[in-house]
Backbone atoms as SQL, in Angstrom:
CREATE TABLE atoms (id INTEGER PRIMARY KEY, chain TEXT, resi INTEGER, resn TEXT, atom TEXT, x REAL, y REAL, z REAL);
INSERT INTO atoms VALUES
  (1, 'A', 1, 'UNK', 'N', 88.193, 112.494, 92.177),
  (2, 'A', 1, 'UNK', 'CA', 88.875, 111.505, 91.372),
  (3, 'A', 1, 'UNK', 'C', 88.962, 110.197, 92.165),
  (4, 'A', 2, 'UNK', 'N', 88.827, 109.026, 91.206),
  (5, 'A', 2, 'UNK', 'CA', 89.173, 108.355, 92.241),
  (6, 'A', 2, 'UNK', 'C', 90.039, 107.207, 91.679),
  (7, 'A', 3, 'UNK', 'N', 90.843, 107.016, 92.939),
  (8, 'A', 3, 'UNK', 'CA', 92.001, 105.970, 93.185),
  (9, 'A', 3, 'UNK', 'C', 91.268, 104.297, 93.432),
  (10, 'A', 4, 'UNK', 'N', 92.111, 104.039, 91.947),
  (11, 'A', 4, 'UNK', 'CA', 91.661, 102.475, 91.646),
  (12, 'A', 4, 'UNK', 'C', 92.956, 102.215, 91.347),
  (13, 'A', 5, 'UNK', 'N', 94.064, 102.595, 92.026),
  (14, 'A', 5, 'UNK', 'CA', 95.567, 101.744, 91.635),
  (15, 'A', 5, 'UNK', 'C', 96.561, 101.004, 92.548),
  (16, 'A', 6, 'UNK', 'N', 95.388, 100.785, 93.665),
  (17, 'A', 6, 'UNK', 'CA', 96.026, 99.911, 94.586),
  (18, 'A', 6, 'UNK', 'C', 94.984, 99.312, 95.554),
  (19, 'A', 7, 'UNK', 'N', 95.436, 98.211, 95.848),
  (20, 'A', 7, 'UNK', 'CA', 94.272, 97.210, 96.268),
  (21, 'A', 7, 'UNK', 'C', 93.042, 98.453, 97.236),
  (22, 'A', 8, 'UNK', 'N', 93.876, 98.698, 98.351),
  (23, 'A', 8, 'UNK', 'CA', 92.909, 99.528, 99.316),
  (24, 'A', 8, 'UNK', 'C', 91.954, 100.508, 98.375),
  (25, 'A', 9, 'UNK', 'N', 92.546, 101.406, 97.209),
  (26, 'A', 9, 'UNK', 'CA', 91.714, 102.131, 96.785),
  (27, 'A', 9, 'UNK', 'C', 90.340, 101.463, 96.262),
  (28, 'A', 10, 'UNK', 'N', 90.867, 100.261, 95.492),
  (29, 'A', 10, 'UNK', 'CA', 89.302, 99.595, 94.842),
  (30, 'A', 10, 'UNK', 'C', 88.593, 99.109, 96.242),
  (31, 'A', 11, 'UNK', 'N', 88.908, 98.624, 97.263),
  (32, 'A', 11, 'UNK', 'CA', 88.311, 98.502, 98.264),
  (33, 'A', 11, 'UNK', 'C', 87.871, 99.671, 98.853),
  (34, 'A', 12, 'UNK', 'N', 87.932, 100.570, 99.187),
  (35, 'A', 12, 'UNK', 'CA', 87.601, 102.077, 99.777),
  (36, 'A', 12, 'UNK', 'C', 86.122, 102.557, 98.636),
  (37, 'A', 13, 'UNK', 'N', 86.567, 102.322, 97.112),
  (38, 'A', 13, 'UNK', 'CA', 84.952, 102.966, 96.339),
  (39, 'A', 13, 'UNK', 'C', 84.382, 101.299, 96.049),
  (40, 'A', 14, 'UNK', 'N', 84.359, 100.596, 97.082),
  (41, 'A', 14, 'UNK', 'CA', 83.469, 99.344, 96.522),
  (42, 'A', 14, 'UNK', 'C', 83.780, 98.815, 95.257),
  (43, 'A', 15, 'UNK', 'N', 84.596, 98.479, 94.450),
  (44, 'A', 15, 'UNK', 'CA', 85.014, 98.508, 93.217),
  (45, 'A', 15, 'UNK', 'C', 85.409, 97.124, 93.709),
  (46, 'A', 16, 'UNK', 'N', 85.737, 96.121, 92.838),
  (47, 'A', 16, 'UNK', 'CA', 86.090, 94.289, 93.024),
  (48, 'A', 16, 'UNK', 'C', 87.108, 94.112, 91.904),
  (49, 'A', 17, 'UNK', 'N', 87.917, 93.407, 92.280),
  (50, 'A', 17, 'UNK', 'CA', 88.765, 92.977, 90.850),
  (51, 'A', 17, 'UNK', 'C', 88.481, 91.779, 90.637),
  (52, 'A', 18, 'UNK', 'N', 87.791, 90.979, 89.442),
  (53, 'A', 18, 'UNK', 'CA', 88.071, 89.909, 88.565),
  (54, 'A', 18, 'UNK', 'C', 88.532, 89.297, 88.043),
  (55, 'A', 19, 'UNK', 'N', 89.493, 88.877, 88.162),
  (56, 'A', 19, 'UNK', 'CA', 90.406, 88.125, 86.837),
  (57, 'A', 19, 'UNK', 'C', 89.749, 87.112, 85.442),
  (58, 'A', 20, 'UNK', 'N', 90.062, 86.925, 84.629),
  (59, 'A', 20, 'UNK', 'CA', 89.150, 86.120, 83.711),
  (60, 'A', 20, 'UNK', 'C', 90.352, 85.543, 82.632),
  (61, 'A', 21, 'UNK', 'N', 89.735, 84.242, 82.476),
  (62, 'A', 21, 'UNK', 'CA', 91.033, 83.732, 81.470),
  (63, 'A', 21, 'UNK', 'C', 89.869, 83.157, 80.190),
  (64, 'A', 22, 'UNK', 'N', 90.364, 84.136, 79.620),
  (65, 'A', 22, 'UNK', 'CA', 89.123, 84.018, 77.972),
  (66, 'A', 22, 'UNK', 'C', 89.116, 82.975, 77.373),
  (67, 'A', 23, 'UNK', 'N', 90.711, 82.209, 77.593),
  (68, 'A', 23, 'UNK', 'CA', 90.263, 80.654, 76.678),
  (69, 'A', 23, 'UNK', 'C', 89.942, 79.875, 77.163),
  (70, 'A', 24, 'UNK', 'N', 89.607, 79.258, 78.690),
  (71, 'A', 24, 'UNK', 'CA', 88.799, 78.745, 79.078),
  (72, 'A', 24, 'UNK', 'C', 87.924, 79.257, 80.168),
  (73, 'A', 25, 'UNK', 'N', 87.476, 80.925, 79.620),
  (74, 'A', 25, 'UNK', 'CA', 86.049, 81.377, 80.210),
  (75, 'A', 25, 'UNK', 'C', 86.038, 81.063, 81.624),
  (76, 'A', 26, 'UNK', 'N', 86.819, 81.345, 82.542),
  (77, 'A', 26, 'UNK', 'CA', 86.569, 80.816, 84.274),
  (78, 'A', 26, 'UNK', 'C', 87.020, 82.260, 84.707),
  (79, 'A', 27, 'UNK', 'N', 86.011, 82.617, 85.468),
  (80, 'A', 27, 'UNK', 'CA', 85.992, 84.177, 86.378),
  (81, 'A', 27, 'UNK', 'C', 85.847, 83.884, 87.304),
  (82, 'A', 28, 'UNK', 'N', 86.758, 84.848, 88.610),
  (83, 'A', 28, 'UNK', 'CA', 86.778, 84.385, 89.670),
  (84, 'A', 28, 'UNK', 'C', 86.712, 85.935, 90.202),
  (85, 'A', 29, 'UNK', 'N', 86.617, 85.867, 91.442),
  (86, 'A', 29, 'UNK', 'CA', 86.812, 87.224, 92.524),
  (87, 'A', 29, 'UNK', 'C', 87.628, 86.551, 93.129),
  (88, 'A', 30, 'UNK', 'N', 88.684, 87.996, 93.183),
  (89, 'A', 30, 'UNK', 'CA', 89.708, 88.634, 94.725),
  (90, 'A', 30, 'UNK', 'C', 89.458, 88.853, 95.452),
  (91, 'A', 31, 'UNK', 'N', 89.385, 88.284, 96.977),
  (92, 'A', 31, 'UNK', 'CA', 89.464, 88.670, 97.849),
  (93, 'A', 31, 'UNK', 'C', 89.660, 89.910, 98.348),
  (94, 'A', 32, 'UNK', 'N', 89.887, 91.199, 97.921),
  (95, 'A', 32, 'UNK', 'CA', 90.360, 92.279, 97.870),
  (96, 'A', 32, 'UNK', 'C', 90.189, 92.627, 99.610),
  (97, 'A', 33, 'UNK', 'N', 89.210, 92.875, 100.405),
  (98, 'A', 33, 'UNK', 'CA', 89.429, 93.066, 101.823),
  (99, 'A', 33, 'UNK', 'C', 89.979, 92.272, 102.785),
  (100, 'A', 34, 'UNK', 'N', 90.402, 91.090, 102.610),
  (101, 'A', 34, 'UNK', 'CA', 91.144, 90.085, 102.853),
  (102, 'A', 34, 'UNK', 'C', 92.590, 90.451, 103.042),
  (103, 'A', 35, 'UNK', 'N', 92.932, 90.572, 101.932),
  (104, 'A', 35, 'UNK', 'CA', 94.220, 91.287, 101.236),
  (105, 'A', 35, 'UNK', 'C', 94.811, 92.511, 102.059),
  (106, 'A', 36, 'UNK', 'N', 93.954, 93.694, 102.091),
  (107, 'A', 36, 'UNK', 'CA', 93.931, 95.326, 102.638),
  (108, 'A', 36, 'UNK', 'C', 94.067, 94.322, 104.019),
  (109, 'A', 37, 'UNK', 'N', 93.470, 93.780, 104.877),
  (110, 'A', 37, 'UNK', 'CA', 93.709, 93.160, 106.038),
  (111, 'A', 37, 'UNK', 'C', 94.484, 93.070, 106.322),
  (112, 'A', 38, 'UNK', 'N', 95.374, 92.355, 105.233),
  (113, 'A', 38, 'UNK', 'CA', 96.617, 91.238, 105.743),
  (114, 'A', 38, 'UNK', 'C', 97.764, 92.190, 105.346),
  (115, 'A', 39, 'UNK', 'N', 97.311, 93.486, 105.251),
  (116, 'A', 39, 'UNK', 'CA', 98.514, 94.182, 105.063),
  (117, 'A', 39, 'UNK', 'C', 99.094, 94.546, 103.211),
  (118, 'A', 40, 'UNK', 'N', 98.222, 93.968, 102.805),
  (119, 'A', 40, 'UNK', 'CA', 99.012, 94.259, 101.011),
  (120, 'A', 40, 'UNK', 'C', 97.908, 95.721, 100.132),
  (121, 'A', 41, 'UNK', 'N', 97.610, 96.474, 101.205),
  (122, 'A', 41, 'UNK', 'CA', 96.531, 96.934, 100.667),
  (123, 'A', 41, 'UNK', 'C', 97.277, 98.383, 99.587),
  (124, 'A', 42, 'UNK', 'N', 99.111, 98.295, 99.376),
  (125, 'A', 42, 'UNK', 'CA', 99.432, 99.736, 98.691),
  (126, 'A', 42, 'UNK', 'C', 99.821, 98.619, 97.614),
  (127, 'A', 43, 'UNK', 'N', 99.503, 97.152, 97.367),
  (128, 'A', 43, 'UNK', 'CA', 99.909, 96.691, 95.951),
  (129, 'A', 43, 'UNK', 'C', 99.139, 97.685, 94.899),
  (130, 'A', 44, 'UNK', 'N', 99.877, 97.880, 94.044),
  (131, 'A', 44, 'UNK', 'CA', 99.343, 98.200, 92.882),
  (132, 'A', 44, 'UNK', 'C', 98.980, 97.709, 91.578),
  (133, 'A', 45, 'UNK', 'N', 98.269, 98.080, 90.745),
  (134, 'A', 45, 'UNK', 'CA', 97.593, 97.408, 89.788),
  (135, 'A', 45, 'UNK', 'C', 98.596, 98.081, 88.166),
  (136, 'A', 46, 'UNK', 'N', 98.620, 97.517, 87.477),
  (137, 'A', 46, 'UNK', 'CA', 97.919, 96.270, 87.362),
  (138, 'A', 46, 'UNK', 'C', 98.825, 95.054, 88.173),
  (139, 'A', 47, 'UNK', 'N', 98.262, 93.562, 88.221),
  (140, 'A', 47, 'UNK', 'CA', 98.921, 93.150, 88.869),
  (141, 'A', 47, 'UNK', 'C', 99.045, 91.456, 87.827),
  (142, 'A', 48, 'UNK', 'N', 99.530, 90.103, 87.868),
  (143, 'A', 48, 'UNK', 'CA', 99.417, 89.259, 86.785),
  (144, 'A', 48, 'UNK', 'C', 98.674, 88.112, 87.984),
  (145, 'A', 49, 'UNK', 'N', 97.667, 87.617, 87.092),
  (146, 'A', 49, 'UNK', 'CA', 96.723, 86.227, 87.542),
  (147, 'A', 49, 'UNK', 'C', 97.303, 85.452, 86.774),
  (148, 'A', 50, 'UNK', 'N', 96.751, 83.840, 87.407),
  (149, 'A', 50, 'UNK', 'CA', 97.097, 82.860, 86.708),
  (150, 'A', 50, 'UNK', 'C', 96.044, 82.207, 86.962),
  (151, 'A', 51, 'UNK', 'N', 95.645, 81.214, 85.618),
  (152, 'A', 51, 'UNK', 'CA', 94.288, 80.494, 85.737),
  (153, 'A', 51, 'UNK', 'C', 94.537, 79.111, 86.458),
  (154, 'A', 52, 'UNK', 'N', 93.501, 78.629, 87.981),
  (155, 'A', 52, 'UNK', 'CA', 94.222, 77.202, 88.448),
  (156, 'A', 52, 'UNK', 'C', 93.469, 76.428, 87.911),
  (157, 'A', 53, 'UNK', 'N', 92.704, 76.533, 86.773),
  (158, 'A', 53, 'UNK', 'CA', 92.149, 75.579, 85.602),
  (159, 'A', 53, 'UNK', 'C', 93.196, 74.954, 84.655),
  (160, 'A', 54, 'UNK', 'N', 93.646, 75.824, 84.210),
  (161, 'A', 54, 'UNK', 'CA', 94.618, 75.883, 82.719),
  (162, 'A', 54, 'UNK', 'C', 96.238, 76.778, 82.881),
  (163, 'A', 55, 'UNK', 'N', 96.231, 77.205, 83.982),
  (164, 'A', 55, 'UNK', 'CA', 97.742, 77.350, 84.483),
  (165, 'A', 55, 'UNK', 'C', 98.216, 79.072, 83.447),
  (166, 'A', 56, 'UNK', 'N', 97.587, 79.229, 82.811),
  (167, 'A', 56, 'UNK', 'CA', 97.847, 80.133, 81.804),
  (168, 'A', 56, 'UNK', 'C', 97.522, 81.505, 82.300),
  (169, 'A', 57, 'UNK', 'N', 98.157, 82.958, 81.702),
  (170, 'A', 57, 'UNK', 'CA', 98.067, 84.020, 82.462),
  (171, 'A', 57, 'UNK', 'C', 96.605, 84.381, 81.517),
  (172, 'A', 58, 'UNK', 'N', 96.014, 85.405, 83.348),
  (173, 'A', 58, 'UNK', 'CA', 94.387, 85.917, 82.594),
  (174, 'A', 58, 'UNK', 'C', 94.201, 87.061, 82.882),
  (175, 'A', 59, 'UNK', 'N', 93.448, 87.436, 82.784),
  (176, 'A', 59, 'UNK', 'CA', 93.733, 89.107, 82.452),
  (177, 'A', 59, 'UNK', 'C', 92.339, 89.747, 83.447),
  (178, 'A', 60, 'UNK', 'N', 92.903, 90.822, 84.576),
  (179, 'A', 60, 'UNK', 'CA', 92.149, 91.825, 85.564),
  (180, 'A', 60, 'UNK', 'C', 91.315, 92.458, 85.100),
  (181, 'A', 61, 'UNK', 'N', 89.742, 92.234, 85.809),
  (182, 'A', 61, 'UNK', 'CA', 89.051, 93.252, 85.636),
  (183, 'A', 61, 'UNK', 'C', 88.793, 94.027, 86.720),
  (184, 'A', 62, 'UNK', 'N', 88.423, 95.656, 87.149),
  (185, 'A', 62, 'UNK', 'CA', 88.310, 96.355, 88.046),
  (186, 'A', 62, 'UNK', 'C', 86.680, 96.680, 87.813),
  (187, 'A', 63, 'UNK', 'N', 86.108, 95.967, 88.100),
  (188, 'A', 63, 'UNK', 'CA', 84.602, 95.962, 88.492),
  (189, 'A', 63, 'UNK', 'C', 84.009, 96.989, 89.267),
  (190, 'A', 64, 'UNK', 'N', 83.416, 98.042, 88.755),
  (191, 'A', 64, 'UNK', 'CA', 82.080, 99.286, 89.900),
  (192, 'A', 64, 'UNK', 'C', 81.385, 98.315, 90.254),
  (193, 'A', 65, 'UNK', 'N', 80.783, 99.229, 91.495),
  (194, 'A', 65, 'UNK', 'CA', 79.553, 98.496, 92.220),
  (195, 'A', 65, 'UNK', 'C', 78.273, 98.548, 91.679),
  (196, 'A', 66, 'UNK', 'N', 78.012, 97.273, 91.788),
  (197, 'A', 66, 'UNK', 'CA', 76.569, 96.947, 90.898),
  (198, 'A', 66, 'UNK', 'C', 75.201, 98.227, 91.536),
  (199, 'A', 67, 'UNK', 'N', 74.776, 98.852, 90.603),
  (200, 'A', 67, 'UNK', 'CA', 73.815, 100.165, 91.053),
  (201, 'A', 67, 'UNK', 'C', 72.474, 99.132, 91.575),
  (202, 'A', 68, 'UNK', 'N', 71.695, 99.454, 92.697),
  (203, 'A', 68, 'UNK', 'CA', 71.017, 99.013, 93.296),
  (204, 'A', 68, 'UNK', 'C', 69.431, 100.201, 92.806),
  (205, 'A', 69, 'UNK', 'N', 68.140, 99.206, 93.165),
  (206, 'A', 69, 'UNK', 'CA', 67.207, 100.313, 92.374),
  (207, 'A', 69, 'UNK', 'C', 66.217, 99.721, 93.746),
  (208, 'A', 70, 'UNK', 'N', 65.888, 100.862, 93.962),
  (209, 'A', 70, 'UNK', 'CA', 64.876, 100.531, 95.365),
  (210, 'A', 70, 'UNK', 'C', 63.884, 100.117, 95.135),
  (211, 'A', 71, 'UNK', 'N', 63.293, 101.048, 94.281),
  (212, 'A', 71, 'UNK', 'CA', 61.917, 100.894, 93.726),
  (213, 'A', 71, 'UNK', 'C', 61.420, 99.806, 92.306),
  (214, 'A', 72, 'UNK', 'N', 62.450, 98.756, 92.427),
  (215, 'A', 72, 'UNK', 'CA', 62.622, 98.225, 91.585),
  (216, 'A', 72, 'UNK', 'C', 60.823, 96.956, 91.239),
  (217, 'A', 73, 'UNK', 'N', 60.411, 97.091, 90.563),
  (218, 'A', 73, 'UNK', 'CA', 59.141, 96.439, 90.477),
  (219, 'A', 73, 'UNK', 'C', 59.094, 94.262, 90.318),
  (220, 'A', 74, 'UNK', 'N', 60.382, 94.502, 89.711),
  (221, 'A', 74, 'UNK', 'CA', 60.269, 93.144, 88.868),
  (222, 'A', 74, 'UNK', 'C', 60.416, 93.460, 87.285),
  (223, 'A', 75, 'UNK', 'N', 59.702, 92.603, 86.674),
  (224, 'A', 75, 'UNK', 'CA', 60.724, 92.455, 84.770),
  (225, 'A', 75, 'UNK', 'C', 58.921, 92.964, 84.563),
  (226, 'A', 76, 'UNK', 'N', 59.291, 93.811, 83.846),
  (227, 'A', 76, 'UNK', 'CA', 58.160, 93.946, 82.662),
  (228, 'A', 76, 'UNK', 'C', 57.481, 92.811, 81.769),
  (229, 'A', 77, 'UNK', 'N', 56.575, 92.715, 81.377),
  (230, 'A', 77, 'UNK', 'CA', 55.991, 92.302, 80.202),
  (231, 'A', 77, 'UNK', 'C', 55.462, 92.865, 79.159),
  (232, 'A', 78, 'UNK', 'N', 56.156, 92.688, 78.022),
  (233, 'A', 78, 'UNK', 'CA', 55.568, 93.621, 76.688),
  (234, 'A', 78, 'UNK', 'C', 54.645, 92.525, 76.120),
  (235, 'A', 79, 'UNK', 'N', 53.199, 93.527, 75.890),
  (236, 'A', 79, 'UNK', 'CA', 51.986, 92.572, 75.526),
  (237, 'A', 79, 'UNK', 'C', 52.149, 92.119, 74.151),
  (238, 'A', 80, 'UNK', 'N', 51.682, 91.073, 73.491),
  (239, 'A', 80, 'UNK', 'CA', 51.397, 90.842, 72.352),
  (240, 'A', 80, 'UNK', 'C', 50.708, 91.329, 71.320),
  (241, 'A', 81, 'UNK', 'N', 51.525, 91.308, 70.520),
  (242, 'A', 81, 'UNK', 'CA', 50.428, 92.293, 68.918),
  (243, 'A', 81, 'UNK', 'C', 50.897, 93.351, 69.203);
């Protein structure tokens, strides 16, 4: 199982938190190992952002780690006709 309810845990499975403020669309990353550093790593989630665009509250995302492909070739091309 895994523990995504406090900063250290999303840091421990590679996991990132996002915040995003939908009415004016600005996504940012947390620092999250920064944080576990400085000692705040048993905060728990959820937790409240504020947008320093528009001052308004935005809402956490808990992001997996992007899957990596070794053998990855490049983009296809589908032929014509």
């Amino acid at each position: 199982m895994l523990d995504l309810c406090t900063f250290a845990g999303v840091v421990e499975h590679d996991h990132t938190l996002a915040p995003c403020r939908p009415k004016c669309y600005r996504w940012a990353e947390i620092d999250l190992p920064a944080m576990v550093t400085a000692g705040l790593g048993d905060r728990r989630l959820p937790i409240k952002v504020r947008c320093r665009a528009c001052g308004e509250l935005g809402r956490v995302q808990v992001r997996p780690p992007v899957p990596t492909r070794v053998r990855s070739v490049g983009c296809a091309r589908i032929p014509a006709g």
